[in-house]
MIKOLMAR-298344 format. One record per residue (C-alpha): residue number from 0; residue in one letter; x, y, z. Coordinates in steps of 0.5 Angstrom, whole numbers, plus 2048, in hexadecimal, padded with zeros to 3 digits. Each point is the difference from the previous one (the first is absolute). Layout:
# residues N
     i   aa     x     y     z
   NUM    A     X     Y     Z
...
//
This chain:
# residues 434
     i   aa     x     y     z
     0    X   8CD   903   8C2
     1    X   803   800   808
     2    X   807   801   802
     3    X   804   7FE   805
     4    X   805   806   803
     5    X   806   7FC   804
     6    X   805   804   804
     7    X   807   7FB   7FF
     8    X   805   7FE   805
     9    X   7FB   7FE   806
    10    X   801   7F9   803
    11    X   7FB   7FC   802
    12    X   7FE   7FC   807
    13    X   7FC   7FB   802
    14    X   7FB   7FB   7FE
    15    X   7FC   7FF   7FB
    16    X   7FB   7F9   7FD
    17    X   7FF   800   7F9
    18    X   7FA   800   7FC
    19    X   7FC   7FA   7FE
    20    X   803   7FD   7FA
    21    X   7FE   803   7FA
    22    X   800   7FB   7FA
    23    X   7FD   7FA   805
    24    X   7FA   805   802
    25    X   7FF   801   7F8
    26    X   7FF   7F8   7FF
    27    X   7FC   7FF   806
    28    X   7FB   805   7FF
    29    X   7FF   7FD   7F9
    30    X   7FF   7F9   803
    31    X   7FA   802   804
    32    X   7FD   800   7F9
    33    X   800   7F9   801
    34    X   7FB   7FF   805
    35    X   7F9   802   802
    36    X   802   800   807
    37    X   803   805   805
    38    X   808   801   7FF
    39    X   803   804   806
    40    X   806   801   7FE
    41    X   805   805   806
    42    X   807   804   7FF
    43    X   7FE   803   7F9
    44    X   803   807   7FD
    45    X   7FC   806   800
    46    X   805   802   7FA
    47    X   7FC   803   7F9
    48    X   802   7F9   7FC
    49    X   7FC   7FC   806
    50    X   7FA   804   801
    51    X   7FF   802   7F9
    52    X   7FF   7F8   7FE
    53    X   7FC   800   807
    54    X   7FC   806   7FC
    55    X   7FF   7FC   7F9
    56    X   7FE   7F9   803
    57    X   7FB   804   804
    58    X   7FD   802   7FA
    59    X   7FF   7F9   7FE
    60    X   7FC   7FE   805
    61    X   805   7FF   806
    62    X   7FD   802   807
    63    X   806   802   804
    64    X   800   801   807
    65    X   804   802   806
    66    X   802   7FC   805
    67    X   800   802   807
    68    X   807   7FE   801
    69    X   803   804   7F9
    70    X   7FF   7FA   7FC
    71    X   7FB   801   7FA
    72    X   7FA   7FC   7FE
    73    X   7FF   7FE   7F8
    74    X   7FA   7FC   7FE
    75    X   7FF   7FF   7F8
    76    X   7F9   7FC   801
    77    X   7FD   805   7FA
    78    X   804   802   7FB
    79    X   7FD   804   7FA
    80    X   805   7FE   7FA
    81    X   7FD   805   7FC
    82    X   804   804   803
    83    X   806   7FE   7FC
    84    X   7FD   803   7FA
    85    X   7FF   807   803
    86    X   805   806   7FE
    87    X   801   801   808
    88    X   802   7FA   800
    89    X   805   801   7FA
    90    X   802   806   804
    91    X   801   7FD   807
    92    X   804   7FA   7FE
    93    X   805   803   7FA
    94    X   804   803   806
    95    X   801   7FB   805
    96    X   804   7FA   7FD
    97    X   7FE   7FC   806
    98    X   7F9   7FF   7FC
    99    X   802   7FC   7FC
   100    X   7FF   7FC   806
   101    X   7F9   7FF   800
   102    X   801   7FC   7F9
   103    X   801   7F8   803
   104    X   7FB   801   806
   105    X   7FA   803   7FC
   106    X   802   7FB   7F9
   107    X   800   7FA   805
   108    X   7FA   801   803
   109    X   7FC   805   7FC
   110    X   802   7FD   7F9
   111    X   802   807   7FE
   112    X   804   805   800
   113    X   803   807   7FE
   114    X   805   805   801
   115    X   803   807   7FD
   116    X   808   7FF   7FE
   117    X   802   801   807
   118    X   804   806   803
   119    X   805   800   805
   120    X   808   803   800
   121    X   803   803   7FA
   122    X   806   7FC   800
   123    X   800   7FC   7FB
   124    X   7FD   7FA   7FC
   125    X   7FB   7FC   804
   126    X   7FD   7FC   7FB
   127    X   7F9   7FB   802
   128    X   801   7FB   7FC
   129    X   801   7FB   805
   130    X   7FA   801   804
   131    X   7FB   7FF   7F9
   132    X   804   7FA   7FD
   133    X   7FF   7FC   807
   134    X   7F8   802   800
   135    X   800   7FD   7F9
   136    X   804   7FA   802
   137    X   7FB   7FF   806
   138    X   7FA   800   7FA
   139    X   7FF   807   7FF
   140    X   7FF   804   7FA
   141    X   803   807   800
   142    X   7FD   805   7FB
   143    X   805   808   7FF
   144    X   7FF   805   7FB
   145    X   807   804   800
   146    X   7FC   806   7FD
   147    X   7FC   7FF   807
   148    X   805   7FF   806
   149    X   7FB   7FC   803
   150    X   801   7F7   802
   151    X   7FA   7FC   801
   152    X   800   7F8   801
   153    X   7FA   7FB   801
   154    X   7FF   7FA   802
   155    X   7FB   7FB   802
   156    X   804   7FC   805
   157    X   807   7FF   801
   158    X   805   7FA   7FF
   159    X   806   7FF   804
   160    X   806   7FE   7FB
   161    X   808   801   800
   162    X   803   807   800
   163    X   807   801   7FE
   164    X   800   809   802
   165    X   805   803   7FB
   166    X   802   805   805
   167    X   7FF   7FF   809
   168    X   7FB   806   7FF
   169    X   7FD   802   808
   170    X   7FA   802   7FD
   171    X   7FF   7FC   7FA
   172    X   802   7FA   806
   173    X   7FB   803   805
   174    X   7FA   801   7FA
   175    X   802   7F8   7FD
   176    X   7FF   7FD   808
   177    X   7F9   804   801
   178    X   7FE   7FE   7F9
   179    X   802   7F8   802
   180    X   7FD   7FF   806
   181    X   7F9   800   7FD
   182    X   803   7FC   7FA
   183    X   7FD   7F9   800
   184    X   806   7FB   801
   185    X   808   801   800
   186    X   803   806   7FE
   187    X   808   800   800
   188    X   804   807   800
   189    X   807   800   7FF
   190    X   805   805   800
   191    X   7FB   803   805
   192    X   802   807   804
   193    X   801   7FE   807
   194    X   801   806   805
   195    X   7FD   801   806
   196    X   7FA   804   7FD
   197    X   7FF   7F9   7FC
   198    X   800   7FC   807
   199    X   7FB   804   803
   200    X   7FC   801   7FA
   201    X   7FF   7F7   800
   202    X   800   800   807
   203    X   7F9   805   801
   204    X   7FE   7FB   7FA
   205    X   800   7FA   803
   206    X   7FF   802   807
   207    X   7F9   802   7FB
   208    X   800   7F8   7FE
   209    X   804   801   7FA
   210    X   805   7FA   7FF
   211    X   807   802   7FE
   212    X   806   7FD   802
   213    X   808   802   7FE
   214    X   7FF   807   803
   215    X   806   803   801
   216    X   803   7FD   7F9
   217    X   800   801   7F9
   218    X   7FC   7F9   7FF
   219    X   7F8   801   802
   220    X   7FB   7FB   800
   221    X   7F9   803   801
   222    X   7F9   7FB   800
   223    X   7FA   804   7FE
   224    X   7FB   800   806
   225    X   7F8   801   7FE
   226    X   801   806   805
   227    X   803   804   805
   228    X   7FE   804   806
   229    X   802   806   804
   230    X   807   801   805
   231    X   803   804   804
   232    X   808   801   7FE
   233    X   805   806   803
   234    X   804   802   7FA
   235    X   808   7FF   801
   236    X   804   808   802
   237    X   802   803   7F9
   238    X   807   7FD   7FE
   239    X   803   806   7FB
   240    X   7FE   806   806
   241    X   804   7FC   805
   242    X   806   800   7FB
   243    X   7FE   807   7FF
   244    X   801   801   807
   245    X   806   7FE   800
   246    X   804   804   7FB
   247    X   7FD   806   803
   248    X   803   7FE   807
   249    X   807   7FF   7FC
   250    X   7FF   807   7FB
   251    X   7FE   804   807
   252    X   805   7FD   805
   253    X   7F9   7FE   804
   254    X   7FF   7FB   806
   255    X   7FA   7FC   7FE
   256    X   7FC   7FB   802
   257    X   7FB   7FC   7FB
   258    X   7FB   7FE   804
   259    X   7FD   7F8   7FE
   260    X   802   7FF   7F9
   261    X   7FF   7F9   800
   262    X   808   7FE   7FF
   263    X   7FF   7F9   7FD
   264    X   7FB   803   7FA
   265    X   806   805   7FE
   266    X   804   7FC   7FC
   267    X   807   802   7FD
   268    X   7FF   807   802
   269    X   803   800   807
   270    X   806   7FE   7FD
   271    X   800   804   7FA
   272    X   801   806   804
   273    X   805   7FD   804
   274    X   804   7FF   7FA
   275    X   800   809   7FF
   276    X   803   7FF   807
   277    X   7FA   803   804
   278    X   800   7FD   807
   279    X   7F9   7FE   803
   280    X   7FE   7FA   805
   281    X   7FA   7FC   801
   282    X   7FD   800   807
   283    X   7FA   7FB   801
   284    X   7FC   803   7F9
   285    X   802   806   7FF
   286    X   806   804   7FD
   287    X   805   805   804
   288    X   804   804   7FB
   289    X   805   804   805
   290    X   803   807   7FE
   291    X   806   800   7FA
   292    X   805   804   7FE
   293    X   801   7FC   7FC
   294    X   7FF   7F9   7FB
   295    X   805   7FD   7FB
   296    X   7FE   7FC   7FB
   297    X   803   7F9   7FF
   298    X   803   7FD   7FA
   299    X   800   7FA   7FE
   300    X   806   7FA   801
   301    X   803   803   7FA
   302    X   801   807   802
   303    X   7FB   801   7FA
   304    X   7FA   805   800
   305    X   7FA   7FE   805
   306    X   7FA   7FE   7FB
   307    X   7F9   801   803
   308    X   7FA   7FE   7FB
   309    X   7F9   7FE   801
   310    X   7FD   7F9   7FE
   311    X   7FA   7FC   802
   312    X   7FF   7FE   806
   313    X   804   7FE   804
   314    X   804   805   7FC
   315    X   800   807   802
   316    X   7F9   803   7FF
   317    X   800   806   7FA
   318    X   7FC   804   804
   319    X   807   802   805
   320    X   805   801   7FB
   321    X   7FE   807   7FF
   322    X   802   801   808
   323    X   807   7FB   800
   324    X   802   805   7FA
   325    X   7FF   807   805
   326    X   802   7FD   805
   327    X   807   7FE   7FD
   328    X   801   808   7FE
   329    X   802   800   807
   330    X   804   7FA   802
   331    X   807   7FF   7FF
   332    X   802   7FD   7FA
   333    X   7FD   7FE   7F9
   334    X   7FA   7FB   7FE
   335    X   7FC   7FF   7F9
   336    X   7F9   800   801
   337    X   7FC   7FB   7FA
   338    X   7F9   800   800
   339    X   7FE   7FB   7FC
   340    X   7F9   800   7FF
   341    X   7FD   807   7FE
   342    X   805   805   7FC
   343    X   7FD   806   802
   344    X   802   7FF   808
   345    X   806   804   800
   346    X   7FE   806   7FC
   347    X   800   804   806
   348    X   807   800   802
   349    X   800   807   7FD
   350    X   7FD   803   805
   351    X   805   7FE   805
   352    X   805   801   7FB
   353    X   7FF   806   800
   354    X   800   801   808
   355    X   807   7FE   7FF
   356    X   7FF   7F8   800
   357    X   806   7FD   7FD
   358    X   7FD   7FB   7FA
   359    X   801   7FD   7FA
   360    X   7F9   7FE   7FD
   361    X   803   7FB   7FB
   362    X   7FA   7FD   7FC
   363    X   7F9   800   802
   364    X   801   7FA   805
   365    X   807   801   803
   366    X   803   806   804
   367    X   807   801   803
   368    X   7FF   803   807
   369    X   807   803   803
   370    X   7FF   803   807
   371    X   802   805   803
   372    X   800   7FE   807
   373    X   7FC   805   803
   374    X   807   804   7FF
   375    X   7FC   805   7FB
   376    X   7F8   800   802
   377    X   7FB   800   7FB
   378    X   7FE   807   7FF
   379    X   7F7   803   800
   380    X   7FE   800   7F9
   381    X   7F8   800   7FE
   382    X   7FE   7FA   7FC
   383    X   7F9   7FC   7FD
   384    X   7FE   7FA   803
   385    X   800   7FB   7F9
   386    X   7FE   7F9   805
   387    X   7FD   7FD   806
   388    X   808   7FD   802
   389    X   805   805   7FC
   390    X   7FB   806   804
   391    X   802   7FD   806
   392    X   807   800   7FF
   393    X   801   807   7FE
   394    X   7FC   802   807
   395    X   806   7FC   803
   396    X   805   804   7FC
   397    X   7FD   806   802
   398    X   7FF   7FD   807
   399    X   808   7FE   801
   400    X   801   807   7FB
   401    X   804   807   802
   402    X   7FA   806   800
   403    X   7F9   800   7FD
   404    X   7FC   7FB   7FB
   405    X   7FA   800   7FC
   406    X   7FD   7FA   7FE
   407    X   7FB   801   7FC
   408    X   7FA   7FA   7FD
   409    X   7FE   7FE   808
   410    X   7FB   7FC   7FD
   411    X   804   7FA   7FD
   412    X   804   7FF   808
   413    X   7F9   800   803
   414    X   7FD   7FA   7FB
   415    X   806   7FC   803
   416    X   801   803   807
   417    X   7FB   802   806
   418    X   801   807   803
   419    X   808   7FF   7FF
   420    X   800   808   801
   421    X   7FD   7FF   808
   422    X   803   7F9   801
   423    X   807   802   7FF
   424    X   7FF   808   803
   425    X   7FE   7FD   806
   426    X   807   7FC   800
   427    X   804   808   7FF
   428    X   7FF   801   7F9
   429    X   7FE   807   7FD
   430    X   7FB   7FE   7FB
   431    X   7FA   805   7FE
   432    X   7FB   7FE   7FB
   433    X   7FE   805   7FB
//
């Protein structure tokens, strides 16, 4: 298990350009299952979640090469299916939910798929049903044994039909929409999910000749196409990094500038931290937060108490709440937290409890943060990283705190973050890894 040593109370300068998107790379890369020609796809993450789904489609058969200007090269012209029953494949894919991924491409163009009940963050229910009740209305049949956590679905060809999504699932929407476009006819997904990742994921595919129209909506008409052939696609700068960068700027009084983040796709987060009073400008496409002493948190019109909660897009995406929340512990005035979407979330406002954070954990889902206006400085303490977003919030702790910190369980920041220890030192942080 590695660890981070942070030395507290640093401010940070300079520029810094953020990561390739994460949870869009996780799609992509499974769409290059639909094809037996060359994807070149550019700006993927090197973090442990991405390379270690690079490693499992590789072993399916996917040759993967490197590109001479960075890109990489994926090729799934043999694919061996029989792969899919072996005990490495159980082992490789049971850790990584971003596999769950390779379901729709090798369903519709294979006629059969298989997968371990996929990992991921500890942070709550994550059910995948959705993904499953889509295969079958598409014409699947899907076989599981609850005594072996193992899904199977078959199908000699896929039917394209109605489908109304229980919930705006991310990846169920993105396995549906690989799986449809090889469907024969129409397939409608409603109530689909929309962000960005979704855009990029339905652009790549139809610059492959699929044909989708309503991107960008939650309304999707998909046309199944005998077959689709190869593309290059740049994956979008990662959005939660971004809005990471910013709270660290606001938490450390650090004067930074995010370099290319691609404005237009970040939705409501701009604003989102404005309203925890954090002064930043936008210049060309970049982000310049200057050094502040201090950031208020407004209210609303009523005078009553600042509400922030995530929601589907174009709501506020769960994966930052974690970073609104640390960051308020050191604004002024208060603000109620509401995590909707998974009940685990918050369970490590704890830690920064226990760093002399003032928060009341009100129930799973909801926390009330009073700020202490940077007046009392939160104080080094050793912690255990318990995910990917709330590990990166306590190095923010520990990065804004008064003395030495120890985070422990690295492993779960590096899935998400590439080199953040590197990227940020080279900024003025003090950040050793162990």
């Amino acid at each position: 298990m590695g660890s981070f040593i942070v030395q507290g109370g640093r401010r940070l300068k300079g520029e810094i350009v953020p990561q390739g998107a994460k949870n869009e790379a996780l799609q992509v890369i499974c769409a290059t299952l639909l094809t037996p020609e060359k994807v070149t796809i550019s700006n993927i993450p090197d973090i442990d979640d991405v390379n270690l789904l690079m490693e499992l489609i590789n072993c399916l058969g996917v040759r993967i090469s490197e590109e001479p200007d960075g890109s990489k090269g994926f090729e799934a012209r043999n694919i061996n299916l029989d792969f899919l029953q072996t005990p490495e494949f159980r082992t490789r894919s049971a850790g990584l939910r971003g596999s769950i991924m390779i379901v729709g491409p090798l369903l519709a163009r294979f006629g059969k798929a298989f997968i371990p009940k996929p990992g991921g963050d500890k942070i709550g229910r994550r059910r995948v049903d959705t993904h499953f009740t889509g295969f079958q209305k598409l014409g699947a049949t899907f076989e599981f044994d609850s005594s072996d956590p193992f899904f199977g679905v078959e199908a000699p060809s896929l039917t394209g039909t109605y489908i109304h999504l229980d919930e705006a699932s991310l990846t169920g929407t993105a396995n549906i929409i690989m799986a449809a476009v090889l469907a024969k006819g129409r397939t409608t997904l409603y109530n689909a999910a929309c962000e960005p990742y979704i855009q990029q994921l339905c652009r790549m595919l139809v610059s492959m000749g699929a044909r989708i129209d309503g991107i960008g909506s939650n309304l999707l008409y998909i046309d199944g196409v005998n077959e689709l052939s190869g593309c290059s696609h740049a994956v979008l700068p990662d959005m939660i990094e971004i809005g990471s960068f910013i709270g660290l700027a606001a938490m450390t009084g650090s004067e930074i500038t995010i370099k290319n983040v691609s404005y237009h796709n970040l939705g409501i987060i701009p604003d989102s931290f404005r309203r925890l009073g954090i002064k930043f400008e936008k210049i060309d496409d970049d982000i310049y937060i200057p050094g502040q002493e201090h950031y208020e948190i407004e209210t609303f019109i009523d005078g009553s108490i600042m509400t922030i909660a995530d929601a589907i897009w174009p709501g506020l995406t769960p994966d930052l709440l974690s970073i609104f929340l640390v960051t308020a512990t050191q604004a002024k005035g208060a603000v109620l937290i509401h995590q909707k979407m998974f009940e685990s979330r918050l369970f490590f406002v704890d830690k920064l409890i226990d760093m002399g954070a003032q928060i009341i954990l009100c129930d799973p889902h909801r926390a009330t943060v009073i700020g202490l206006d940077k007046m009392i400085r939160l104080r080094g303490t050793t912690m255990s990283s318990p995910d990917i977003r709330a590990g990166v919030a306590l190095l923010i702790a520990a990065m804004s705190a008064e003395g030495q910190s120890v985070i422990h369980n690295i492993e779960q920041i590096d899935r998400g973050y590439q080199n953040i220890d590197t990227r940020l030192n080279a900024l003025g942080a003090d950040i050793k890894r162990v």
